[in-house]
C-alpha positions in Angstrom: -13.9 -12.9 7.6 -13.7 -11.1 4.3 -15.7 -8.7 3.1 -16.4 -8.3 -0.8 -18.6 -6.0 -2.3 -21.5 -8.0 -3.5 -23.5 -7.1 -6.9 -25.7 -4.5 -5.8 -26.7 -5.7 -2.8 -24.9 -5.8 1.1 -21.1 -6.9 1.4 -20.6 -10.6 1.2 -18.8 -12.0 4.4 -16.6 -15.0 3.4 -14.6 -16.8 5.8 -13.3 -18.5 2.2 -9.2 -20.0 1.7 -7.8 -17.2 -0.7 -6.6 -19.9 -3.1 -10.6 -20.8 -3.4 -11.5 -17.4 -4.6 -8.1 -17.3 -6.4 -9.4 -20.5 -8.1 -13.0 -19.3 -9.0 -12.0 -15.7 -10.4 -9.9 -17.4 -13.0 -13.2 -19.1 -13.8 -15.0 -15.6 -13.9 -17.1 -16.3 -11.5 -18.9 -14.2 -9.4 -18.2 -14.8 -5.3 -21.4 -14.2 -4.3 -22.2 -17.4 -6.9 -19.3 -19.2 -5.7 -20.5 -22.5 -5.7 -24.2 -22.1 -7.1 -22.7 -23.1 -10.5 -25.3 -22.9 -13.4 -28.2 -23.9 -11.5 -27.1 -21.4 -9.0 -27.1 -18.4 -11.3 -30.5 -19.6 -13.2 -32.2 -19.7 -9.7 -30.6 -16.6 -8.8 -29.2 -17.9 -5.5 -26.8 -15.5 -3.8 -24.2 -16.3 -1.3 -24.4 -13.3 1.9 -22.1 -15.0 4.1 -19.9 -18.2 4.0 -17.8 -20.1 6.6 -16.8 -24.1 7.4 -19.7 -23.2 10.3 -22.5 -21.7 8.6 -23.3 -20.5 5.3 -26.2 -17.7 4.1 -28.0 -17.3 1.4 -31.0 -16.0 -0.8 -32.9 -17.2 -3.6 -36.1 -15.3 -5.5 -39.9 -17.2 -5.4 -40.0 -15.3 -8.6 -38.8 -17.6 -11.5 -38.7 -20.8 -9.1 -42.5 -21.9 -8.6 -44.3 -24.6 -10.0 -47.9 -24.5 -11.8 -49.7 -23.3 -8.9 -47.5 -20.3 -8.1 -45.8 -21.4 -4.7 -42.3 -21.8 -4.6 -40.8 -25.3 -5.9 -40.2 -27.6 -3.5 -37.3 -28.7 -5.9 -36.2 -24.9 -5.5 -35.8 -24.9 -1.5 -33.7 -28.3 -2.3 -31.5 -26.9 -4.5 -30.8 -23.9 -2.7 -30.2 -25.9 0.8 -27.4 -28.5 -1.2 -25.8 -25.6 -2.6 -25.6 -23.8 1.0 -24.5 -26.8 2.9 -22.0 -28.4 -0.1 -20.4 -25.0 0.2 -20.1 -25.1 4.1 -18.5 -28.7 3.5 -16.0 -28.1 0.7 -15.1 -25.0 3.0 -14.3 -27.3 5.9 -12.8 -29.9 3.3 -10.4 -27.4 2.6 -8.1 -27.0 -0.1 -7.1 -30.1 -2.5 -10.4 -31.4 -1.5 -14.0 -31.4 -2.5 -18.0 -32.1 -1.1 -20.4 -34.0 -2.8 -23.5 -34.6 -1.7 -24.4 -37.9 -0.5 -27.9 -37.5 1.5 -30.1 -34.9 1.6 -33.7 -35.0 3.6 -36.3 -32.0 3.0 -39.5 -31.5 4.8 -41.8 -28.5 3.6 -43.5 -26.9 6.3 -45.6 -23.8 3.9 -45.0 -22.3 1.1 -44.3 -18.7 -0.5 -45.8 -16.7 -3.6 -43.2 -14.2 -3.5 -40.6 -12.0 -2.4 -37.0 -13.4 -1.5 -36.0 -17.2 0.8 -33.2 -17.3 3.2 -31.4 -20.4 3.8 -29.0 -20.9 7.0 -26.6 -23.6 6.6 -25.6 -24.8 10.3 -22.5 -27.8 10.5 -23.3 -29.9 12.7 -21.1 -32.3 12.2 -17.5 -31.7 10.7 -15.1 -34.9 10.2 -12.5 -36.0 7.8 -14.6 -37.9 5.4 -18.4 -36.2 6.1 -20.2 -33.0 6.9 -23.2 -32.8 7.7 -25.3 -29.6 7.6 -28.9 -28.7 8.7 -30.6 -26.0 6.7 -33.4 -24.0 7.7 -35.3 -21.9 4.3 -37.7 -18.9 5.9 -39.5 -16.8 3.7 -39.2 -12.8 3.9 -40.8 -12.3 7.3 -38.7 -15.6 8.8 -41.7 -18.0 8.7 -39.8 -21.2 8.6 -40.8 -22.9 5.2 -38.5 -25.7 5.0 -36.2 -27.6 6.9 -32.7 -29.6 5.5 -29.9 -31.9 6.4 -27.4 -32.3 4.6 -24.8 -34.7 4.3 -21.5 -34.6 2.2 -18.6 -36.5 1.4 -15.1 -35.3 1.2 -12.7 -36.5 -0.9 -9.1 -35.8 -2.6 -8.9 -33.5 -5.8 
């Protein structure tokens, strides 16, 4: 596992193929955004810690509610595709890439503020498909949401 220094926050721990970040520096892309893309960076979703096994990551309330204040169910979505589509094109590895294919969400509560946490667990890792369950808890671990995710893997 690698350690990177992370912008201002705790060192990023990516078990990630050095061709990957390689491939995303040339991009200017931030590691701790690997894979959050545009929507990534405008929800502010962070990567902490990224392996084929499980993958961390934190997203603001702030700047992702709907009308009534509470954190956007669309938000916790987003945030638990980007954390399990990076855990699959990690296991994909290189020459190949994840694309989501299914992706359930059931909202337990809600949150008004402070920071989520999604865990991205594989629990199932084959040739074509990964399939990933995501759990989104708010800043005291109240589980908010939970994810699964499926992706398929195909050739560059």
């Amino acid at each position: 596992m690698t350690e990177l220094p992370a912008s201002g926050t705790a060192p990023l721990k990516l078990d990630v193929p050095q061709d990957v970040l390689d491939h995303f520096a040339k991009l200017g892309v931030d590691p701790g955004t690997f894979s959050g893309g545009t929507l990534g960076d405008k929800m502010g979703i962070r990567i902490v810690e990224a392996s084929a096994d499980r993958v961390v990551g934190t997203m603001p309330v702030e700047g992702n509610q709907q009308p009534y204040g509470l954190l956007h169910g669309g938000a916790s979505a987003a945030l638990a595709e980007t954390l399990g589509s990076i855990g699959s094109m990690l296991h994909a590895g290189p020459g190949r890439y994840a694309v989501g294919v299914d992706l359930n969400v059931t909202h337990h509560r809600s949150a008004t503020s402070g920071l989520v946490t999604g865990v991205a667990t594989a629990v199932f890792k084959g040739r074509t498909a990964a399939t990933f369950e995501i759990a989104v808890t708010d800043d005291t671990g109240r589980r908010l949401t939970s994810c699964r995710l499926t992706c398929a893997l195909r050739d560059l």
